[in-house]
N, C-alpha and C positions, 0 to 999 in steps of 0.2 A: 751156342756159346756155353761153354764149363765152364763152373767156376769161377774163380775172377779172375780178372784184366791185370797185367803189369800195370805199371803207373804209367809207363810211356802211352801205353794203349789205351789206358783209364782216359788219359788226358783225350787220347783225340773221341775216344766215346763220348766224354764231357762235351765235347765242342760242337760234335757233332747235333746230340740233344740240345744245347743251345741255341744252335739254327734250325730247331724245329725240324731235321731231320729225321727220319726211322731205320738210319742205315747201322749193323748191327757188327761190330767188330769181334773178328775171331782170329785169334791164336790158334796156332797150327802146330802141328810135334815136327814138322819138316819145315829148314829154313825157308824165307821163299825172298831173300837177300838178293837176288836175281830173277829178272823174267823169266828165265826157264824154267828155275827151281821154284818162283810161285806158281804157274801155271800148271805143274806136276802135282803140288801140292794141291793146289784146289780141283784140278780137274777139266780145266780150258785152255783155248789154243793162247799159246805165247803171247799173238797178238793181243788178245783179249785182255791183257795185264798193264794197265796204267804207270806208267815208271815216272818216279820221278827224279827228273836232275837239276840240279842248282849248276848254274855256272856262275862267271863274276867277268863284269864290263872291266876291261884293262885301263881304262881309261876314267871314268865314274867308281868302278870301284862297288859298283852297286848289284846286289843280288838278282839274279834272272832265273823264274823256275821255267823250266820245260817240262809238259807231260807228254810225254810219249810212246806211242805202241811198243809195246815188249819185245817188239821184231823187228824194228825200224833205229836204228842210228842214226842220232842229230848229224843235220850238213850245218858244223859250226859257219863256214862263210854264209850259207842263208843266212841263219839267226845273225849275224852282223851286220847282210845288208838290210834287215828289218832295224836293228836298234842303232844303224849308224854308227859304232863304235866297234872293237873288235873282243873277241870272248875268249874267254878262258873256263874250263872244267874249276869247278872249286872244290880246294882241298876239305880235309876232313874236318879241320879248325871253322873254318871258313862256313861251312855246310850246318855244322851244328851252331855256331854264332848265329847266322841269320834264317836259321828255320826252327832251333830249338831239336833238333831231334839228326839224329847220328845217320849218315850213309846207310842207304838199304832198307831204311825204316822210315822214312820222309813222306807223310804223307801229303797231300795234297791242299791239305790247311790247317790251320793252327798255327803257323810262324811266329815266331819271334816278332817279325816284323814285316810289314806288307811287301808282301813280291809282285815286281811285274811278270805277268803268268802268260802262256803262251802252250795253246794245246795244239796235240798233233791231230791235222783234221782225220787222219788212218781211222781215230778211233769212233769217229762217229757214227760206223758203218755196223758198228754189234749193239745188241739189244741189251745185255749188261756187259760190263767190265772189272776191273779188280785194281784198289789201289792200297799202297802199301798204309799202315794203321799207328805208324809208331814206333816200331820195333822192325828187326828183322824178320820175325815170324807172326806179324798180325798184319790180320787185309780187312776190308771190307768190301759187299760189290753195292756199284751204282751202276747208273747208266750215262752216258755220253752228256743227255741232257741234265742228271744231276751236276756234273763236274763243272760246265762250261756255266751253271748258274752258280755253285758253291763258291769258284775261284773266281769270276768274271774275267776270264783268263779268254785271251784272242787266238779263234784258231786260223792253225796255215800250216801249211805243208811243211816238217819240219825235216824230211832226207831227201 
Protein backbone atom coordinates (compact mmCIF):
# COMPACT_ATOMS: atom_id res chain seq x y z
CA UNK A 1 0.00 0.00 0.00
CA UNK A 2 1.14 3.89 -0.96
CA UNK A 3 0.25 6.34 0.52
CA UNK A 4 -3.13 6.87 1.87
CA UNK A 5 -6.51 5.35 1.48
CA UNK A 6 -9.67 7.31 -0.11
CA UNK A 7 -11.98 7.70 2.67
CA UNK A 8 -14.29 5.04 1.12
CA UNK A 9 -11.18 2.71 1.48
CA UNK A 10 -10.13 4.21 4.74
CA UNK A 11 -13.38 3.17 5.99
CA UNK A 12 -13.41 -0.41 5.20
CA UNK A 13 -9.55 -0.44 6.34
CA UNK A 14 -11.14 0.85 9.56
CA UNK A 15 -13.55 -1.87 9.93
CA UNK A 16 -11.60 -4.33 8.89
CA UNK A 17 -8.84 -3.41 11.85
CA UNK A 18 -11.74 -3.45 14.06
CA UNK A 19 -12.47 -7.17 13.69
CA UNK A 20 -9.17 -7.84 14.37
CA UNK A 21 -8.40 -8.62 10.89
CA UNK A 22 -4.68 -8.17 8.98
CA UNK A 23 -6.16 -7.90 5.72
CA UNK A 24 -4.59 -4.88 3.92
CA UNK A 25 -6.45 -2.59 1.37
CA UNK A 26 -4.95 -1.52 -1.82
CA UNK A 27 -5.76 0.98 -4.50
CA UNK A 28 -5.01 0.16 -7.86
CA UNK A 29 -4.16 2.87 -10.84
CA UNK A 30 -6.48 0.43 -13.02
CA UNK A 31 -10.22 0.27 -12.36
CA UNK A 32 -11.20 -3.16 -11.18
CA UNK A 33 -15.29 -1.97 -11.24
CA UNK A 34 -15.60 -5.29 -12.73
CA UNK A 35 -14.43 -8.90 -12.46
CA UNK A 36 -12.35 -8.85 -15.28
CA UNK A 37 -10.97 -5.57 -14.81
CA UNK A 38 -10.04 -6.46 -11.07
CA UNK A 39 -8.49 -9.73 -11.91
CA UNK A 40 -6.25 -7.81 -14.80
CA UNK A 41 -5.54 -5.47 -12.22
CA UNK A 42 -4.24 -7.76 -9.58
CA UNK A 43 -3.06 -10.47 -11.37
CA UNK A 44 -5.77 -13.62 -10.90
CA UNK A 45 -8.13 -15.59 -12.61
CA UNK A 46 -11.49 -13.85 -12.92
CA UNK A 47 -12.82 -16.43 -10.70
CA UNK A 48 -10.65 -15.61 -8.10
CA UNK A 49 -12.37 -12.20 -7.62
CA UNK A 50 -15.22 -11.95 -4.83
CA UNK A 51 -18.20 -9.73 -6.47
CA UNK A 52 -20.32 -8.31 -4.69
CA UNK A 53 -24.17 -7.84 -5.49
CA UNK A 54 -26.99 -6.41 -3.63
CA UNK A 55 -30.29 -7.28 -4.84
CA UNK A 56 -33.72 -6.35 -3.19
CA UNK A 57 -36.65 -8.86 -2.09
CA UNK A 58 -39.84 -7.55 -4.29
CA UNK A 59 -41.86 -8.28 -1.79
CA UNK A 60 -39.88 -7.34 1.77
CA UNK A 61 -38.26 -4.80 0.14
CA UNK A 62 -35.23 -6.01 2.11
CA UNK A 63 -31.49 -6.01 1.02
CA UNK A 64 -29.91 -9.44 -0.19
CA UNK A 65 -25.97 -9.48 -0.57
CA UNK A 66 -24.58 -12.21 -2.90
CA UNK A 67 -20.88 -12.94 -3.13
CA UNK A 68 -19.94 -14.36 -6.06
CA UNK A 69 -17.19 -15.78 -8.24
CA UNK A 70 -16.19 -13.12 -10.81
CA UNK A 71 -17.06 -15.84 -13.48
CA UNK A 72 -20.31 -17.01 -12.39
CA UNK A 73 -23.74 -15.25 -12.99
CA UNK A 74 -26.44 -15.25 -10.20
CA UNK A 75 -29.43 -17.82 -11.18
CA UNK A 76 -31.92 -15.08 -9.75
CA UNK A 77 -34.84 -17.96 -9.66
CA UNK A 78 -32.34 -19.94 -7.28
CA UNK A 79 -31.78 -17.15 -5.01
CA UNK A 80 -35.82 -16.85 -4.80
CA UNK A 81 -36.25 -20.39 -4.23
CA UNK A 82 -33.81 -20.10 -1.21
CA UNK A 83 -35.56 -16.74 0.27
CA UNK A 84 -39.06 -17.63 -0.74
CA UNK A 85 -39.82 -14.21 -2.32
CA UNK A 86 -38.84 -13.00 -5.77
CA UNK A 87 -35.57 -10.77 -6.43
CA UNK A 88 -34.67 -7.93 -8.07
CA UNK A 89 -30.93 -6.44 -8.99
CA UNK A 90 -30.83 -3.15 -7.00
CA UNK A 91 -30.47 -0.01 -8.34
CA UNK A 92 -27.63 2.54 -7.67
CA UNK A 93 -29.96 4.50 -4.88
CA UNK A 94 -30.90 1.30 -3.45
CA UNK A 95 -27.28 -0.09 -3.33
CA UNK A 96 -25.70 2.68 -1.73
CA UNK A 97 -28.79 3.24 0.90
CA UNK A 98 -28.35 -0.14 2.20
CA UNK A 99 -24.64 -0.76 2.04
CA UNK A 100 -23.20 2.70 2.28
CA UNK A 101 -20.74 2.43 -0.52
CA UNK A 102 -21.49 2.99 -4.46
CA UNK A 103 -21.78 0.06 -7.36
CA UNK A 104 -18.44 -1.61 -8.16
CA UNK A 105 -16.91 -0.70 -4.75
CA UNK A 106 -19.13 -2.78 -2.27
CA UNK A 107 -17.29 -4.53 -0.25
CA UNK A 108 -18.20 -7.43 1.57
CA UNK A 109 -18.85 -5.56 5.08
CA UNK A 110 -19.23 -2.47 6.62
CA UNK A 111 -22.97 -1.75 5.47
CA UNK A 112 -25.05 0.59 6.33
CA UNK A 113 -27.04 -2.02 7.70
CA UNK A 114 -27.02 -5.78 8.17
CA UNK A 115 -27.45 -7.99 5.02
CA UNK A 116 -28.59 -11.31 4.73
CA UNK A 117 -25.47 -12.67 2.89
CA UNK A 118 -25.21 -15.61 0.73
CA UNK A 119 -21.71 -16.83 -0.70
CA UNK A 120 -21.14 -18.61 -3.87
CA UNK A 121 -19.91 -22.03 -2.81
CA UNK A 122 -17.40 -21.57 -6.48
CA UNK A 123 -15.29 -19.71 -4.35
CA UNK A 124 -14.33 -21.96 -1.75
CA UNK A 125 -12.18 -23.90 -4.07
CA UNK A 126 -8.92 -21.04 -4.10
CA UNK A 127 -6.56 -20.56 -1.44
CA UNK A 128 -6.92 -16.71 -1.73
CA UNK A 129 -9.48 -14.34 -3.39
CA UNK A 130 -10.14 -10.70 -3.87
CA UNK A 131 -12.94 -8.47 -2.74
CA UNK A 132 -13.87 -5.12 -3.68
CA UNK A 133 -12.51 -2.28 -0.66
CA UNK A 134 -14.79 0.57 -1.12
CA UNK A 135 -14.19 2.11 -4.22
CA UNK A 136 -14.01 1.10 -7.64
CA UNK A 137 -10.27 0.73 -7.63
CA UNK A 138 -9.44 -0.71 -4.00
CA UNK A 139 -9.42 -4.70 -3.14
CA UNK A 140 -8.21 -6.58 -0.76
CA UNK A 141 -7.39 -10.50 -0.71
CA UNK A 142 -8.60 -12.98 1.85
CA UNK A 143 -9.38 -16.28 1.65
CA UNK A 144 -12.86 -18.19 1.33
CA UNK A 145 -12.57 -19.05 5.04
CA UNK A 146 -12.07 -15.35 5.93
CA UNK A 147 -15.18 -14.24 4.14
CA UNK A 148 -17.71 -16.89 5.14
CA UNK A 149 -16.48 -16.04 9.01
CA UNK A 150 -16.30 -11.98 8.34
CA UNK A 151 -19.93 -11.93 6.80
CA UNK A 152 -21.55 -15.18 8.43
CA UNK A 153 -22.89 -15.27 5.08
CA UNK A 154 -24.63 -18.93 3.83
CA UNK A 155 -23.08 -20.62 1.19
CA UNK A 156 -24.89 -22.41 -2.07
CA UNK A 157 -24.51 -22.69 -5.36
CA UNK A 158 -25.57 -19.42 -6.67
CA UNK A 159 -25.69 -20.21 -11.10
Amino acid sequence: MHGTLSSSAQKVQDILRTAGLNHEVRELPATTRSAMEAAAAIGCQVAQIAKSLVFKSKTSGKAILIIASGKNRVDEMKLTGYLGEPIERGDADFVRQKTGFAIGGVPPIGHSEKLETFIDEDLLQYGEIWAAAGTPNAVFRLTPADLTKMTCGKVIPVH
